[in-house]
N, C-alpha and C positions, 0 to 999 in steps of 0.2 A: 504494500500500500504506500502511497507517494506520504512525502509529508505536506502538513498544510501551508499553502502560500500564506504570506503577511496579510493577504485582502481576509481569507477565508477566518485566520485569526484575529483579526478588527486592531490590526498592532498600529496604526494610525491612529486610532481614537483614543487608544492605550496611554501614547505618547503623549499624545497632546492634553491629552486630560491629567497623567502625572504632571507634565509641565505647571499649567494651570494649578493645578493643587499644592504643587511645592511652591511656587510666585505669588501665589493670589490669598489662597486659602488658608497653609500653614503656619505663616507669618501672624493673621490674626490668632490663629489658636494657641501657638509657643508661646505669645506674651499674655502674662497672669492677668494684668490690666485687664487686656481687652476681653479675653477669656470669658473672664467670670460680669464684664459689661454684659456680652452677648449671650451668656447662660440665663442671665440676671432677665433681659429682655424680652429671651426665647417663654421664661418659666411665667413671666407675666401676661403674655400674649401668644403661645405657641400655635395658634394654627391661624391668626390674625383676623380682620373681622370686615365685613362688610358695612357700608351706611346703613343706618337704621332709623329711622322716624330723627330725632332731634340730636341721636350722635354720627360723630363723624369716622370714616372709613379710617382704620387700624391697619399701618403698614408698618412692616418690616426695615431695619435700618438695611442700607446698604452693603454692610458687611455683612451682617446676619445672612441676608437674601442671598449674600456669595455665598456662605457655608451649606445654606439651606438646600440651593442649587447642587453641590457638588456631594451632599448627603443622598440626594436625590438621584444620582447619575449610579448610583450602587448596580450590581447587576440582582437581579431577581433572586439567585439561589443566595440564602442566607439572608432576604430583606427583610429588616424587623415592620411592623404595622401593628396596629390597633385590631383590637378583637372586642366588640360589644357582645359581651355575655347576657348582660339584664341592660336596657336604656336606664340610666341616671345612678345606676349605682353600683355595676361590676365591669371595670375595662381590661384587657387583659394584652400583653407583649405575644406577637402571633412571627414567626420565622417561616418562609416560606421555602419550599424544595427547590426554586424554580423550573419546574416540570409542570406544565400545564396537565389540573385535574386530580393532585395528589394535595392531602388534605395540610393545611397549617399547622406547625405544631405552635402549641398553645402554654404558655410558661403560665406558671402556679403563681405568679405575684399579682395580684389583684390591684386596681386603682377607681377611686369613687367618681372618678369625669375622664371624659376624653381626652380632654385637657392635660389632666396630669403624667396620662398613660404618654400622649404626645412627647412630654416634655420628658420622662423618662427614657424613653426610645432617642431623644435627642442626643440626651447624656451618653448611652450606651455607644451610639454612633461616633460620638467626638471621643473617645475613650478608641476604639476600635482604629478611628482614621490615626490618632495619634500615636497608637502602636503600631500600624502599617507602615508608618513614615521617619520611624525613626531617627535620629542623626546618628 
């Protein structure tokens, strides 16, 4: 069997996205400052908010939105997500196989809103990125 070209392993997007992520994104997360700003942020407003009657639409700082983006760009297998067990009061951290069809597995830690469950899964991810990247 041949081995796979660069197209077939996506070593383009590979590249560019480690690029991106060591220039852009790890510089905010290395410094404690900014760090614990954007945790701070994320944990106050984590899935942000639309207009509503007399308040005003809740957006994301610019940094945050990078991190948010590049959290995002994950590949399927291993994505952590949200799992609503009961609405308003069991949320739960959900790991996917990425194999279309096979079921989520479902971590035992429990959380009372979406929200927090969010904000947890944020945590776990910048922990994760920041052991990938080492120095």
């Amino acid at each position: 069997m041949k081995e796979k070209t660069g197209v077939q392993l996506n070593q383009a997007h590979k590249s560019v996205d480690d690029f991106n992520t060591i220039k852009y994104v790890l510089p905010l997360l290395r410094d404690e400052k900014t760090r614990n700003r954007l945790i701070e942020e994320h944990r106050v407003c984590p899935i942000g908010r639309a207009a509503h009657k007399d308040q005003p639409m809740v957006e994301h700082s610019k940094d945050l939105i990078r991190v948010l983006d590049k959290l995002r760009r994950q590949p399927m297998a291993g994505k952590l997500l949200t799992v609503c067990k009961k609405p308003y009061e069991d949320y739960r951290i959900g790991i996917t196989s990425g194999v279309r069809g096979q079921p989520v597995k479902i971590l035992e830690e429990s959380f009372s809103s979406e929200e927090a469950c969010e904000h947890a899964i944020f945590l776990k991810r910048i922990v994760t990125l920041l052991e990938k990247y080492q120095e």
